[in-house]
C-alpha positions in Angstrom: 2.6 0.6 -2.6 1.4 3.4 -0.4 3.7 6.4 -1.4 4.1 7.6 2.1 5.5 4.6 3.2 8.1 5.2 0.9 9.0 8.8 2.1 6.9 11.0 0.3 4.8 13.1 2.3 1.3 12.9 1.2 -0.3 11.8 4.3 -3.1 13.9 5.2 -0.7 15.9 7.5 1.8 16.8 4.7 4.3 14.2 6.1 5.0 10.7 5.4 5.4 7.5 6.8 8.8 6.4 5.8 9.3 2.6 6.6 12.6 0.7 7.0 10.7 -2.8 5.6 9.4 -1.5 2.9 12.6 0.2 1.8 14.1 -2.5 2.3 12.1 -3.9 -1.0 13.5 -1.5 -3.0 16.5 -3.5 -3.7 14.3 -6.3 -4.5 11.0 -5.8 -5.8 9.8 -3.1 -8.2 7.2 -0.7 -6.5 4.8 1.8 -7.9 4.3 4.5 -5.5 -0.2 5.9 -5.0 -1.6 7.8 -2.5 -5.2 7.1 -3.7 -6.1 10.4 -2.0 -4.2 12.4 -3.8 -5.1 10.6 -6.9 -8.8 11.2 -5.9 -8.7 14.9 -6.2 -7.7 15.7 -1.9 -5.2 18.1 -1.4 -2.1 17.6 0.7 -2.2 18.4 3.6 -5.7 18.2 4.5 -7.9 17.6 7.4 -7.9 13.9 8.5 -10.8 11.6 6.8 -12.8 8.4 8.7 -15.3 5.9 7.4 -18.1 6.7 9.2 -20.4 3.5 10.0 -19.1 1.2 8.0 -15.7 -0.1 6.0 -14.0 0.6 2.6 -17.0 -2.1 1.3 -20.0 -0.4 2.2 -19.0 3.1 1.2 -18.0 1.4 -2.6 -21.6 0.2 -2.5 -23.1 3.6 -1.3 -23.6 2.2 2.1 -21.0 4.1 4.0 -19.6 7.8 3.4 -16.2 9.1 4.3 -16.1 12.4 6.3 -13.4 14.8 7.2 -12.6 15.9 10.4 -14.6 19.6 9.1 -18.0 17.1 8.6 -17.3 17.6 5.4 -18.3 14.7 2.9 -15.8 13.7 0.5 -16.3 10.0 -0.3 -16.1 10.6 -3.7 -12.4 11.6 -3.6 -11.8 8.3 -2.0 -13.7 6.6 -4.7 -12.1 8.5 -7.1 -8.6 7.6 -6.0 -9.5 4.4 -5.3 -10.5 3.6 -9.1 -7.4 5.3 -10.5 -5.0 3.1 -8.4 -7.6 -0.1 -9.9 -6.6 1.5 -13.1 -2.7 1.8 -12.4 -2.8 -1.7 -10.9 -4.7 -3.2 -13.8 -2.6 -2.0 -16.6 0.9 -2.2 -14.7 -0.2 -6.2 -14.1 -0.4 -5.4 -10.3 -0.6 -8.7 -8.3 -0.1 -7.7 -4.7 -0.4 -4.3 -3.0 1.1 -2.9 -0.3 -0.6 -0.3 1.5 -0.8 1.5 5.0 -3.3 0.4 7.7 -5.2 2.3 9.6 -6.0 4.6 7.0 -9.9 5.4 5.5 -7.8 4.6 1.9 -5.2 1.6 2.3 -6.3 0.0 5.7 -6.2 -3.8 4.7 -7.5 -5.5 8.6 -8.4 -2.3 10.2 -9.4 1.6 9.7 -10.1 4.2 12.3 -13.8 4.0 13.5 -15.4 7.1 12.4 -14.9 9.0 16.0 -11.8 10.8 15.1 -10.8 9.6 18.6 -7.7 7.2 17.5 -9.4 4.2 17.9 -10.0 1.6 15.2 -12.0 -1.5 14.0 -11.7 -4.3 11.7 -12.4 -3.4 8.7 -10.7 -2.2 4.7 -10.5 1.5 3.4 -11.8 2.2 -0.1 -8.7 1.0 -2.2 -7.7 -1.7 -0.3 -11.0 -2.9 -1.0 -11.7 -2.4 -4.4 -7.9 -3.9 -5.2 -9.2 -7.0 -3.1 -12.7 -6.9 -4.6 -10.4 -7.4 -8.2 -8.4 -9.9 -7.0 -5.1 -8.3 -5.8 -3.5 -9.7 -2.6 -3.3 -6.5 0.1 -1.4 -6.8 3.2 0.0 -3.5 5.3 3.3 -2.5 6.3 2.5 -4.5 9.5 2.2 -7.3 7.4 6.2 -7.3 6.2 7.2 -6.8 9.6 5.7 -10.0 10.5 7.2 -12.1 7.1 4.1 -12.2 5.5 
């Protein structure tokens, strides 16, 4: 589960991205809280991050990179993070992840395009990807909303 959708504020900002859905789950389902970012070594807050030319995919096969909003590269804090929460999912017995899209992390369908203009494409951030890569069904927050 993306921690900020739980409350805590680890988004790059320093805030969070509370949802109602997903606290809803609470009750029901047991959750393990990651930001893959923080987990990767990136502070919090810090300046916002975008796949640049490519998706969660290429920049795990050293196609892509992911640059802050300084120009400065720091795809391997994503692929850090993004093997630690493999790690965490692996040895908790992680079937299914929840995770925030949108973001250059957890984006499951889409992730910002690179522009750090707002707008996105299709596409997976670096965790979602590698979870999906291992077999782990991903779907956002988007995703609950809609019964899925």
């Amino acid at each position: 589960m993306s921690a900020c959708l739980l409350g805590l504020n680890c988004k790059y900002n320093g805030k969070n991205n509370l949802n109602s859905e997903v606290i809803k789950l609470l009750s029901k389902e047991r959750l393990i809280p990651v930001c893959p970012e923080q987990l990767g070594g990136c502070p919090t807050p810090r300046p916002p991050s975008e796949i640049i030319e490519g998706d969660g995919e290429d920049v795990l096969n050293g196609r892509s990179r992911v640059i802050n909003k300084n120009g400065e590269d720091v795809t391997q804090y994503f692929i850090r993070g993004a093997e630690e929460v493999l790690r965490l999912a692996q040895t908790m017995g992680v079937k299914k992840a929840i995770l925030k899209e949108r973001s250059p992390s957890c984006g499951n369908c889409s992730i910002y395009d690179g522009s750090f203009s707002g707008r996105t494409r299709r596409g997976s951030g670096v965790s979602a990807q590698i979870l999906k890569s291992n077999g782990i069904t991903v779907i956002s927050e988007e995703d609950l909303k809609n019964g899925k």
